[in-house]
Biopython code that builds the backbone (N, CA, C, O; Angstrom):
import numpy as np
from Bio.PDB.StructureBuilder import StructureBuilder

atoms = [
    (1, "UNK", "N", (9.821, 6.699, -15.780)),
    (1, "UNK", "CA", (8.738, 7.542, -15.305)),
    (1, "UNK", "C", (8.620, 7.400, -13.794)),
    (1, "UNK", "O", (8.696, 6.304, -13.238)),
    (2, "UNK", "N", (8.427, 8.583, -13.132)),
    (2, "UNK", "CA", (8.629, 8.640, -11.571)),
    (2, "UNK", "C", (7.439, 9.256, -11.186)),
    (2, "UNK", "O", (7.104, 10.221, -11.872)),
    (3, "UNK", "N", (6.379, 8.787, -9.822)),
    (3, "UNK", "CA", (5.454, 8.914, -9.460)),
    (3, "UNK", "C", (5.696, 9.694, -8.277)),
    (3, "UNK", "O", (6.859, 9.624, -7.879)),
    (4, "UNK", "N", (4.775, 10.552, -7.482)),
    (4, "UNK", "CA", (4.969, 11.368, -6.352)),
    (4, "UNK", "C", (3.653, 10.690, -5.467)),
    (4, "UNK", "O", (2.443, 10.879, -5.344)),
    (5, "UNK", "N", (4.681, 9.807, -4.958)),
    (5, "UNK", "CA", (2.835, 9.949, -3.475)),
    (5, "UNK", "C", (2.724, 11.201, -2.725)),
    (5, "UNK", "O", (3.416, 12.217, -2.657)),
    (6, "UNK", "N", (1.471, 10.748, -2.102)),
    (6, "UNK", "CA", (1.494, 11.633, -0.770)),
    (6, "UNK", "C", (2.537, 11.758, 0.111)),
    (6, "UNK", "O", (2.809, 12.853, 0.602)),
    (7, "UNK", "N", (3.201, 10.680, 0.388)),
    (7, "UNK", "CA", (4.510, 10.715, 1.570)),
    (7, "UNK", "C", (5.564, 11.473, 0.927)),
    (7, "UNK", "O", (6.536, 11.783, 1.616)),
    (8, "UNK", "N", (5.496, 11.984, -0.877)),
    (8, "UNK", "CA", (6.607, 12.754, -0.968)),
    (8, "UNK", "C", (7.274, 12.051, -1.456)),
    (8, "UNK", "O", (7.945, 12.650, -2.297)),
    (9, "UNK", "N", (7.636, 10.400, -1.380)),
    (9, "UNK", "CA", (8.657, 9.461, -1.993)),
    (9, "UNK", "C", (8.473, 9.700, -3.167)),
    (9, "UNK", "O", (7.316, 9.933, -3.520)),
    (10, "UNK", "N", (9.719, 9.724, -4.301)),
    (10, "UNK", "CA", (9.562, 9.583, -6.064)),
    (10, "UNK", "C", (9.942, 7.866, -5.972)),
    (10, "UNK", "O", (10.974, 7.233, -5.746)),
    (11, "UNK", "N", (8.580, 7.524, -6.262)),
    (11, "UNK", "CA", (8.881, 6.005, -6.938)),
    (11, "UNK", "C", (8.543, 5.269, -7.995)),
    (11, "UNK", "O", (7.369, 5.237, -8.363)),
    (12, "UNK", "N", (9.554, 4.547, -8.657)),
    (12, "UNK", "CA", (9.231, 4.201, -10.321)),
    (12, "UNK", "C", (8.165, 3.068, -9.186)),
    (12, "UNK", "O", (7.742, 2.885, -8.044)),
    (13, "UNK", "N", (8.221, 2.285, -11.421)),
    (13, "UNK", "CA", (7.157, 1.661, -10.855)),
    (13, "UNK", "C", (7.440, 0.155, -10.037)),
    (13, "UNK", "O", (8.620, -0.181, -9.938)),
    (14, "UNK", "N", (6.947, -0.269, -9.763)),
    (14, "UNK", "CA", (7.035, -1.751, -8.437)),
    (14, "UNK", "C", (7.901, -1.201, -7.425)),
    (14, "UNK", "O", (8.772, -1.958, -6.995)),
    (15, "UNK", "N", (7.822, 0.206, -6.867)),
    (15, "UNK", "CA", (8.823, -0.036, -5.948)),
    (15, "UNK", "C", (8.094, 0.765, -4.733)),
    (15, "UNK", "O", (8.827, 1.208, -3.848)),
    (16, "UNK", "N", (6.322, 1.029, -4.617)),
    (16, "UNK", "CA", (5.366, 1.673, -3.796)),
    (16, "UNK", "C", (5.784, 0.060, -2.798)),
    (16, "UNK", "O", (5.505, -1.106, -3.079)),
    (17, "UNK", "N", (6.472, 0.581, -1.703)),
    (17, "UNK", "CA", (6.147, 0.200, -0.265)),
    (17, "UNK", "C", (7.024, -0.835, -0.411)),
    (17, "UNK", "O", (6.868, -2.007, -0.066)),
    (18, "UNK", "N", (8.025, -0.282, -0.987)),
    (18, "UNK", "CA", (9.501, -1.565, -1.398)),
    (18, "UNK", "C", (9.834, -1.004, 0.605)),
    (18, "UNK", "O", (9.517, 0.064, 1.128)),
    (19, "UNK", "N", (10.688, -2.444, 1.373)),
    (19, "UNK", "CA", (10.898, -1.987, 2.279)),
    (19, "UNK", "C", (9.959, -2.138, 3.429)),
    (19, "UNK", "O", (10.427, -2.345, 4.548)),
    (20, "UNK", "N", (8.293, -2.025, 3.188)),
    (20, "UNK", "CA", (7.332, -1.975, 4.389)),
    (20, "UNK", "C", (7.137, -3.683, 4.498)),
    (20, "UNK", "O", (7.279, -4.503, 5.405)),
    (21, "UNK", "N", (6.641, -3.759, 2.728)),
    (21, "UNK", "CA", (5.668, -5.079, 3.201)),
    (21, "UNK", "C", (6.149, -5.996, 2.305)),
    (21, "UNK", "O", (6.862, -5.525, 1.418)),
    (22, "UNK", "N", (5.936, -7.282, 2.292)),
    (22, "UNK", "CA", (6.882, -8.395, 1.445)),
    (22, "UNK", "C", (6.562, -8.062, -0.130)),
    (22, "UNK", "O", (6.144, -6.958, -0.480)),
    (23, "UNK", "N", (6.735, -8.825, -0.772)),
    (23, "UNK", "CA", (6.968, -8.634, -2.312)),
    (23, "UNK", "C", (5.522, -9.593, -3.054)),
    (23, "UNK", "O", (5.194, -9.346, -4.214)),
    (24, "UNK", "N", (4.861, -10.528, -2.331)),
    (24, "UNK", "CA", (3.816, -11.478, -2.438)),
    (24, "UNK", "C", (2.090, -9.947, -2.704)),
    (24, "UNK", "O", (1.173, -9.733, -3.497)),
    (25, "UNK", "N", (2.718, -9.302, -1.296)),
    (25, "UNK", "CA", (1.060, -7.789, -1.220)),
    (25, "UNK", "C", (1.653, -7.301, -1.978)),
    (25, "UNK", "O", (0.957, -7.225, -2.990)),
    (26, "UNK", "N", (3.346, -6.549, -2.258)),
    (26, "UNK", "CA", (2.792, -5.912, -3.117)),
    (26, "UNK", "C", (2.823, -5.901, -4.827)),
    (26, "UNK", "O", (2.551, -4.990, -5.610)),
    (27, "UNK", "N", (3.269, -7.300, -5.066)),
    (27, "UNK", "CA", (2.368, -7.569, -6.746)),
    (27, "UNK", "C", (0.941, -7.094, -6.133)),
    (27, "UNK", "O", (0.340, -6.079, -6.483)),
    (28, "UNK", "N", (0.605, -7.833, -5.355)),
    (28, "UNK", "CA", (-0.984, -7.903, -5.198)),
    (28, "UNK", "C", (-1.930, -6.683, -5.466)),
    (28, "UNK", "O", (-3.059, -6.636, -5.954)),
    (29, "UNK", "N", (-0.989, -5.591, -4.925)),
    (29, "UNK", "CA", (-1.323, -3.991, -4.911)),
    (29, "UNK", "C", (-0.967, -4.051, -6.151)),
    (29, "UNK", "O", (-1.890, -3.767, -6.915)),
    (30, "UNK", "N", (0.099, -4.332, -6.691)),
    (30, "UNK", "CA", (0.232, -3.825, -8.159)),
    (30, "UNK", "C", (-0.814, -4.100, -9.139)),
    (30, "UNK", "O", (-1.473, -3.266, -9.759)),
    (31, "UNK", "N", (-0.882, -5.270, -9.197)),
    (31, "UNK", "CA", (-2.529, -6.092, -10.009)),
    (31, "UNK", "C", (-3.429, -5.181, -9.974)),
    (31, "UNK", "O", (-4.142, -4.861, -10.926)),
    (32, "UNK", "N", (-3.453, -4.610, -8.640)),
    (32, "UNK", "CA", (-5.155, -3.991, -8.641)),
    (32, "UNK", "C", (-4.650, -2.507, -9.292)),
    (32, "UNK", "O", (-5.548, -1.685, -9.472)),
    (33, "UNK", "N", (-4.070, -2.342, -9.445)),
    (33, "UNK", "CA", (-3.315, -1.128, -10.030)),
    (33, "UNK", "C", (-3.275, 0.318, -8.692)),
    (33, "UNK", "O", (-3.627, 1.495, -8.772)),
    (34, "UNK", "N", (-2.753, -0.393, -7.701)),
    (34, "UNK", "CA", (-2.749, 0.087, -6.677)),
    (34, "UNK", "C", (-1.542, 0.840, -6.507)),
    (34, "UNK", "O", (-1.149, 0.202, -5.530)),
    (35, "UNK", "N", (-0.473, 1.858, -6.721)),
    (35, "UNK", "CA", (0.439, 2.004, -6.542)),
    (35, "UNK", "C", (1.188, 3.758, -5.734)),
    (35, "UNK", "O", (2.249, 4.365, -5.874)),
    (36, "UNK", "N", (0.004, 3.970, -4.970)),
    (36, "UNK", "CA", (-0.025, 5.312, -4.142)),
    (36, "UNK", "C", (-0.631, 5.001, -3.000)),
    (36, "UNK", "O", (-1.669, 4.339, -3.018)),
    (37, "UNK", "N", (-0.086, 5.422, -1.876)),
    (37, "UNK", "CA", (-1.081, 5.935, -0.619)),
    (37, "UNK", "C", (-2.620, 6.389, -0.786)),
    (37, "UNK", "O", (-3.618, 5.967, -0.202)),
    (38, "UNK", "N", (-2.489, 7.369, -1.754)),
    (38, "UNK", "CA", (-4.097, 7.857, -2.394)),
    (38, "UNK", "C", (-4.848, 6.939, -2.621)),
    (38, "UNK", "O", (-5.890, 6.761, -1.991)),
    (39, "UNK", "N", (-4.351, 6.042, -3.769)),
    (39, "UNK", "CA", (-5.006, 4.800, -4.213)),
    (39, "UNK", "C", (-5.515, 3.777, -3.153)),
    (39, "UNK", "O", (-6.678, 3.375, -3.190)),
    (40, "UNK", "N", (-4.622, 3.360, -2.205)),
    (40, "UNK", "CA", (-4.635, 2.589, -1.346)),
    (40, "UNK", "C", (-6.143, 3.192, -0.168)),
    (40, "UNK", "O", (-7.171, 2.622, 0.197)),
    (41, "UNK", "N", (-5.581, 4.544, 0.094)),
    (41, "UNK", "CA", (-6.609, 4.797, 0.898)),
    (41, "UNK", "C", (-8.526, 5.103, 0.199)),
    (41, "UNK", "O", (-9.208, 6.020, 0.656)),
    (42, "UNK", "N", (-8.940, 4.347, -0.670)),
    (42, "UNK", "CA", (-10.084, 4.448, -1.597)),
    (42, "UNK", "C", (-10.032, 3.203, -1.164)),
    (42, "UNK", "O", (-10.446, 2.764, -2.237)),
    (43, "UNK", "N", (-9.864, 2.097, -0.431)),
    (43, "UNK", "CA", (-10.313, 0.635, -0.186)),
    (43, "UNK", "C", (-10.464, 0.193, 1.260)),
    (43, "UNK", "O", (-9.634, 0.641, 2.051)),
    (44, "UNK", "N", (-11.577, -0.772, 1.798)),
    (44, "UNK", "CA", (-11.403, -0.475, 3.001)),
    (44, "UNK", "C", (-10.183, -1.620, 3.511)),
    (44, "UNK", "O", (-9.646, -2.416, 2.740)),
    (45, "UNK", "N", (-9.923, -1.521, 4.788)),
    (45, "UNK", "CA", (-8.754, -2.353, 5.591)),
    (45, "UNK", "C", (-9.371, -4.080, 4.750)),
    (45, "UNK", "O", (-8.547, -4.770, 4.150)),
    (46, "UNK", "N", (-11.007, -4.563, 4.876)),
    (46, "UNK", "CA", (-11.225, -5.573, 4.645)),
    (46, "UNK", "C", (-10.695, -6.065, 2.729)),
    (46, "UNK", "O", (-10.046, -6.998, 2.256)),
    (47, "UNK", "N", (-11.175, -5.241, 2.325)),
    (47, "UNK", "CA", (-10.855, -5.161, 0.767)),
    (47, "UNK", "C", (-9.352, -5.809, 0.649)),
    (47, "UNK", "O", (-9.127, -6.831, 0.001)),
    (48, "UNK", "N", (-8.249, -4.989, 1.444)),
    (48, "UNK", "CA", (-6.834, -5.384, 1.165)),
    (48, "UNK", "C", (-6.754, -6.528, 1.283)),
    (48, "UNK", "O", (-6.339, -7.309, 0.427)),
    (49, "UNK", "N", (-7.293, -6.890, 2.791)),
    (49, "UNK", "CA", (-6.771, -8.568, 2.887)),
    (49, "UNK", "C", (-7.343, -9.156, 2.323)),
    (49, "UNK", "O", (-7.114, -10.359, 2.448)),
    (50, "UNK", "N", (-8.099, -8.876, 1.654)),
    (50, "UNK", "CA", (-9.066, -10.388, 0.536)),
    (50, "UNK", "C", (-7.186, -10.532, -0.467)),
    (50, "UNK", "O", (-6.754, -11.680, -0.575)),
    (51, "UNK", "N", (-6.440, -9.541, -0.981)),
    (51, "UNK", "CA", (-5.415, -9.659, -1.542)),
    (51, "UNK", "C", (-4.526, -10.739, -1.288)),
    (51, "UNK", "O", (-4.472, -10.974, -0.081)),
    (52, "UNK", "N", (-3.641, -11.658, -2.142)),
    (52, "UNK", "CA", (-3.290, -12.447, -1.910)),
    (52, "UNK", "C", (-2.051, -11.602, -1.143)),
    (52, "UNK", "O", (-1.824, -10.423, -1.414)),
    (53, "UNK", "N", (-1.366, -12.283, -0.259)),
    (53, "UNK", "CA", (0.306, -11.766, 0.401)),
    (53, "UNK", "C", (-0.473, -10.749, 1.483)),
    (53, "UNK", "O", (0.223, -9.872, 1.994)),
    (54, "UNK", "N", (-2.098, -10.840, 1.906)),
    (54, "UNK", "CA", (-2.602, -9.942, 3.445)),
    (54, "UNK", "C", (-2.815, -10.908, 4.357)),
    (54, "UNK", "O", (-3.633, -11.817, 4.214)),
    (55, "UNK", "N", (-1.895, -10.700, 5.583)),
    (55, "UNK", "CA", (-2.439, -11.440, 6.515)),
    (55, "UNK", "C", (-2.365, -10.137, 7.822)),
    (55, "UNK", "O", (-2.037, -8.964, 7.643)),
    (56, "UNK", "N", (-2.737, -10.722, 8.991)),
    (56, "UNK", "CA", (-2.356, -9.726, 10.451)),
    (56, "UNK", "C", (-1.203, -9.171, 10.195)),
    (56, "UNK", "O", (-1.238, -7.959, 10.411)),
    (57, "UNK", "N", (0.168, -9.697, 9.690)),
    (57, "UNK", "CA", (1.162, -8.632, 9.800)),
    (57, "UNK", "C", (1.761, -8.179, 9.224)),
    (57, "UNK", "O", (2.839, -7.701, 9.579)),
    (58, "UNK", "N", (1.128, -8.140, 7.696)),
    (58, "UNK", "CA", (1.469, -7.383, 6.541)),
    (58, "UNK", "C", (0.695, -6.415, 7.040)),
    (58, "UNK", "O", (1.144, -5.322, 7.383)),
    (59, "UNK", "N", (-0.686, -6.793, 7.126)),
    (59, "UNK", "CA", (-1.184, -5.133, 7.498)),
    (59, "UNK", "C", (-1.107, -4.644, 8.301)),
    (59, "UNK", "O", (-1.498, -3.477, 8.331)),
    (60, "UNK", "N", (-0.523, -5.295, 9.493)),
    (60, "UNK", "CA", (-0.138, -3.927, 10.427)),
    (60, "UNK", "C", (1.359, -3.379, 9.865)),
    (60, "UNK", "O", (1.726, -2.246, 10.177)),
    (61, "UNK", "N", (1.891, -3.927, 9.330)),
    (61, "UNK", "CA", (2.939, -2.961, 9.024)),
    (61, "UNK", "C", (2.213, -1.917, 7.957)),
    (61, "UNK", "O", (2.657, -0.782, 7.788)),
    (62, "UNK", "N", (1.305, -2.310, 7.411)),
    (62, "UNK", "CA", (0.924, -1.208, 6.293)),
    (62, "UNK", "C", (0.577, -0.426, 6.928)),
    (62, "UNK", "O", (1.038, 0.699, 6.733)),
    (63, "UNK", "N", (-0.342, -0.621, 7.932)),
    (63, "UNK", "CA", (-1.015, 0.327, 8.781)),
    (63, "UNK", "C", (-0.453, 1.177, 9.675)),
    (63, "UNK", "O", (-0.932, 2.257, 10.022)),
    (64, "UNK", "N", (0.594, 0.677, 10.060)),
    (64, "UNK", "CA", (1.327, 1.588, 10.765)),
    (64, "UNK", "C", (2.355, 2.549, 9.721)),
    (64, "UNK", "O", (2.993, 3.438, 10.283)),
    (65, "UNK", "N", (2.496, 2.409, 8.450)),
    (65, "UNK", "CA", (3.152, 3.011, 7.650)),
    (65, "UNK", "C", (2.316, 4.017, 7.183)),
    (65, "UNK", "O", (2.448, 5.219, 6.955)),
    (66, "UNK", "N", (1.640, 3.403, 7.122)),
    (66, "UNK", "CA", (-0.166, 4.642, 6.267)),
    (66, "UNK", "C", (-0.631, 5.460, 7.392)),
    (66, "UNK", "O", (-1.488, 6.308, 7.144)),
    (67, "UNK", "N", (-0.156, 5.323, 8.700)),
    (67, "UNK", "CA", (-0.605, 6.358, 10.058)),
    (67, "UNK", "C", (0.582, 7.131, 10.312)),
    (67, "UNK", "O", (0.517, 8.240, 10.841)),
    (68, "UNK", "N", (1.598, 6.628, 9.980)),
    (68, "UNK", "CA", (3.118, 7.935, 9.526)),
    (68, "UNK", "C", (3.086, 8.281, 8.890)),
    (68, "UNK", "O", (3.616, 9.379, 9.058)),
    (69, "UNK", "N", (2.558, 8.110, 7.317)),
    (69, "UNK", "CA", (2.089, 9.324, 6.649)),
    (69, "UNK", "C", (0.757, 10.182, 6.094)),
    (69, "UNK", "O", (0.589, 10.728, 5.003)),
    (70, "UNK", "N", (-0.495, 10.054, 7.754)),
    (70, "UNK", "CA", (-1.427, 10.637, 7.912)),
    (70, "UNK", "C", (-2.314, 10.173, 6.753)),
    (70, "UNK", "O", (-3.018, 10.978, 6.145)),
    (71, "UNK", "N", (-2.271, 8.738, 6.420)),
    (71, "UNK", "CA", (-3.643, 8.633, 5.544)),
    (71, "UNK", "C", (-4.317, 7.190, 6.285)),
    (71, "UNK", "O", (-3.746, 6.539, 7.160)),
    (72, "UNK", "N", (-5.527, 6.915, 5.759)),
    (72, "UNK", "CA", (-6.571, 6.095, 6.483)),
    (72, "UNK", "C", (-6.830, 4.926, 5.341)),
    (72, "UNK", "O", (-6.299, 4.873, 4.231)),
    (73, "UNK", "N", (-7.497, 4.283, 5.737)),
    (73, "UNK", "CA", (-8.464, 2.913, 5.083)),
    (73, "UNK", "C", (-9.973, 3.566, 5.318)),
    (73, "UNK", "O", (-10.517, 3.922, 6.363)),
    (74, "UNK", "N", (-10.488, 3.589, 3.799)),
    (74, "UNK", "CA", (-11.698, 4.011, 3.798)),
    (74, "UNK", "C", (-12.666, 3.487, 4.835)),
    (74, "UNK", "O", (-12.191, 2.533, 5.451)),
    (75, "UNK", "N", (-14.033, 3.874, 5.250)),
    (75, "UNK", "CA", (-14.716, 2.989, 6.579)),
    (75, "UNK", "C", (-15.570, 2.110, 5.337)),
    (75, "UNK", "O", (-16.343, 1.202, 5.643)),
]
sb = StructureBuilder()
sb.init_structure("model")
sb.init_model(0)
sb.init_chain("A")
sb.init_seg("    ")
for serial, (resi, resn, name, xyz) in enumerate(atoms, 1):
    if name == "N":
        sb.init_residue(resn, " ", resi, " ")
    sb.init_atom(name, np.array(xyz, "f"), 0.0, 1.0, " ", f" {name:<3s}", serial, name[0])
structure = sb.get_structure()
């Protein structure tokens, strides 16, 4: 079964943000049943890093991945 984010990528499942961010965030995203840009952007920036595998430069790589494909962290 193949998922469509917003960015357009078809990705099964465990493989949202294979490539951006280590493998520790994204079980972490997976747990929360996090596995879209959409999804992701319904939480704020603080929410993520409570996640185990968030520190300063997991999320800036997220963040700079989630601002190339025009979506935000809720305020």
């Amino acid at each position: 079964m193949f998922k469509f984010h917003l960015c357009g990528e078809s990705c099964g499942t465990g493989e949202f943000l294979q490539g951006v961010i280590a493998m520790p965030a994204r079980r972490a995203l997976e747990k929360e049943k996090i596995d879209s840009l959409e999804k992701l952007s319904n939480y704020s920036e603080e929410e993520i890093m409570q996640l185990h595998g968030f520190g300063k430069n997991t999320m800036e790589k997220l963040k700079n991945y989630m601002k190339e494909n025009h979506v935000s962290f809720k305020n």
